[in-house]
N, C-alpha and C positions, 0 to 999 in steps of 0.2 A: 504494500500500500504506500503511496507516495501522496506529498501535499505540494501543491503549487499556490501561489495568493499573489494579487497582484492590485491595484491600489488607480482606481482613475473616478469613477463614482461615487456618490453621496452612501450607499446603501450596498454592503457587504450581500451579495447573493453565492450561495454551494449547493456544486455540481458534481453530481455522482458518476465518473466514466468508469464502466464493467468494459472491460475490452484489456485484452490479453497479449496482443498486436505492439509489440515499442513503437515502429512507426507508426502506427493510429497514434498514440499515448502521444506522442508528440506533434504531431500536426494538429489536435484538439489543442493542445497547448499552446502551442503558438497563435491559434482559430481566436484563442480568449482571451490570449494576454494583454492587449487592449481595454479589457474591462475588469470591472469590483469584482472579482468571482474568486470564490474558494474551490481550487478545484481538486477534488481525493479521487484517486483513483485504484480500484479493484479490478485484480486480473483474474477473479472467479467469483464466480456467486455465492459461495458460502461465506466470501468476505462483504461482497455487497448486502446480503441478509444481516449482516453483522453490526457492518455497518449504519446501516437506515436505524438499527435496535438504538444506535449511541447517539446519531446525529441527528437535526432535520436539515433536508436538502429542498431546494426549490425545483429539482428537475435533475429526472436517472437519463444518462446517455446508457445505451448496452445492448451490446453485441450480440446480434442472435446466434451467430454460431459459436458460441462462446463451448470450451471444451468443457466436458465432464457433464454441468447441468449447461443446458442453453436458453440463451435471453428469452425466451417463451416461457418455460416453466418455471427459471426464474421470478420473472414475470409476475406470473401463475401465483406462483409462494409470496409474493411481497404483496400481494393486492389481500390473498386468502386465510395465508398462515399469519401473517404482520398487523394485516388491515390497512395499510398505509394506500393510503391515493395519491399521492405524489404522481406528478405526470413523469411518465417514461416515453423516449423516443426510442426507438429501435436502429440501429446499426445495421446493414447488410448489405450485401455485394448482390443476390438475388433472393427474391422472392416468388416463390410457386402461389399460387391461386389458392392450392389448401391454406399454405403456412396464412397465406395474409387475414383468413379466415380463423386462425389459428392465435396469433396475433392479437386479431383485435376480440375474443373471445376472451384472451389471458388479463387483455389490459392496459393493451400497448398503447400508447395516444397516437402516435405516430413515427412515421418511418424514413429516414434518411441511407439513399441508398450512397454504396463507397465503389467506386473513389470517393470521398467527400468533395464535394461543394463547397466552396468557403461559402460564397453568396448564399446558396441555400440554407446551410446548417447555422448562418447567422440569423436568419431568419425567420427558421424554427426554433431558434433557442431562445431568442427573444422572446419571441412570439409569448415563453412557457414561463421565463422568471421574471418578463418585467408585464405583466399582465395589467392590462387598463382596462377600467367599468368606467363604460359612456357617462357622459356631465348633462344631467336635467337641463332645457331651455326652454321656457317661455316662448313658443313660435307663435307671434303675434298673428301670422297669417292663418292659421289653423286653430290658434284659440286655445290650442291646448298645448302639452308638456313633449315638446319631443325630445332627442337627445342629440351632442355631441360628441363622435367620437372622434378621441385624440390618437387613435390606435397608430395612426400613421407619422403623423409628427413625436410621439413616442418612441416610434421605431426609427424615425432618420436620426434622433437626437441622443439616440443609445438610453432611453429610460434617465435623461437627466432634465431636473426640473428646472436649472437655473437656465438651460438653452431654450427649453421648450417656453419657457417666461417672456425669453428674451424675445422668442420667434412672435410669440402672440402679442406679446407689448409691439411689436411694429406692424402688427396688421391690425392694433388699437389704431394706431396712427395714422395709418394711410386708409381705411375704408372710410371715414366723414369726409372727407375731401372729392374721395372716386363716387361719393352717394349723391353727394351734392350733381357731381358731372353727368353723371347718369338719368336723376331727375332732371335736369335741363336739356339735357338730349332729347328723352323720352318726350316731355311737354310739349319743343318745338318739330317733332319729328323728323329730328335729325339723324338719320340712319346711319350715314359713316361716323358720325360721333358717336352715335349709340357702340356700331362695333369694334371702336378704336375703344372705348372703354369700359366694354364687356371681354375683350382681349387681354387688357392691361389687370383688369378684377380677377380673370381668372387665375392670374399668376398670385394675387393678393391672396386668396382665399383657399390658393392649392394647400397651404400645411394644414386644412381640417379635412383634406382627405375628397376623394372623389365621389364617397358615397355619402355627403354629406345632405342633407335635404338644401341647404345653401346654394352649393354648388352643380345640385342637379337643375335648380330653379334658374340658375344664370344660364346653364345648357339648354335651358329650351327658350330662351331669350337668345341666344347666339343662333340656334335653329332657325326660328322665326324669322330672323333678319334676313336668311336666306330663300326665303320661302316664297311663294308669289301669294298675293291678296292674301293679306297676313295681317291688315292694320287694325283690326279689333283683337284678333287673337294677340296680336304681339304687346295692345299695350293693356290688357290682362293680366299680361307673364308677367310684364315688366314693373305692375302694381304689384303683383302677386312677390317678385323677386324682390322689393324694395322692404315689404314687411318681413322677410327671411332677413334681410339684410339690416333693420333695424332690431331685429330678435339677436342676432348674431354680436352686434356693437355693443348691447346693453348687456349680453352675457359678460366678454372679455372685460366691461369695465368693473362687472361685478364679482368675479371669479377670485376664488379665493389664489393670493399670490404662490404656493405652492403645488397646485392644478391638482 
């Protein structure tokens, strides 16, 4: 069992690697050494069993073909014998159509195939220890509570709160000014200002993410522009996208400074 720790985030996150592989052991290593992660590593499962007994982890990497027990019944024992729900990802070079049934039957949350991917296995690791619950919003256009998620600006910003501040302190700053241009567009029906400033919004508004109801509200205001006999339909949207857009402003000023 080996311990690696490394030191760049607000919030110490530990990472369980079962895999038996030196080159694996070290390419995860250097995968993480960029972030707060504690990372232990277990070259069999009766020390990963052992382990989970002593520690809590935010997230098992492990090898399904791992020797003697393999990451499946592994698995299998940490979920049944332990009780532990800790998300596990799975390690593999291939998986058959049973195993993956097999897999996700044990308790696998999911599966990272090897070679590794840095791009991917960064993306599923995050995904599992720096986990975001959407932020309630007041959507003036609908009346009711919908939500923001930060899932996306969480994940460029590696799960730190003082970037992620930093990113939404300046789209405080610059949507009152793009709201005002918008509405004056819109008023005088001015179609190339409308899409010289539905262009420039869309870059403002990208760190909440594409699935955002904001953001999909200004996509169908970029549509419309396109569209033929559109002029009722477009200034609709474009009421419609202004009250997203004031839901959105009054969030970020009210949002607590630690998101």
């Amino acid at each position: 069992m080996h311990l690696n720790q490394t030191v760049s985030d607000s919030a110490c996150k530990a990472v369980l690697l079962a895999e038996d592989n030196k080159i694996n052991q070290l390419l995860v290593k250097k995968m993480l050494a960029p972030f707060n992660i504690q990372l232990v590593i277990a070259e069999n499962a009766h020390d990963v069993l052992l382990l989970l007994e002593q520690q809590h982890f935010d997230l098992v990497l492990i090898d399904i073909q791992m020797p003697l027990i393999d990451g499946i019944t592994a698995t299998r024992m940490i979920r049944e014998n332990l009780g532990i729900q800790t998300p596990v990802v799975g390690l593999t070079a291939y998986l058959q159509p049973l195993e993956i049934e097999e897999c996700n039957a044990a308790g696998i949350n999911e599966y990272i195939p090897k070679p590794i991917n840095e791009q991917l296995f960064l993306t599923v690791v995050k995904k599992y220890i720096y986990p975001v619950t959407p932020i309630p919003l007041i959507d003036l256009a609908a009346g009711n509570t919908v939500t923001i998620d930060l899932g996306f600006l969480h994940s460029i910003c590696n799960g730190n709160n003082t970037s992620m501040n930093m990113i939404l302190d300046a789209v405080k700053a610059a949507l009152p000014a793009e709201k005002e241009l918008f509405e004056k567009a819109l008023a005088q029906k001015d179609d190339d200002a409308l899409r010289k400033i539905t262009h420039h919004m869309k870059s403002t508004i990208s760190p909440l993410g594409t699935d955002a109801v904001i953001a999909q509200s200004l996509a169908e205001v970029k549509r419309l522009l396109f569209a033929e006999n559109n002029r009722a339909a477009l200034e609709q949207a474009g009421q419609q996208f202004l009250l997203h857009l004031e839901s959105c402003i009054e969030w970020i000023k009210n949002r607590q400074p630690d998101v």
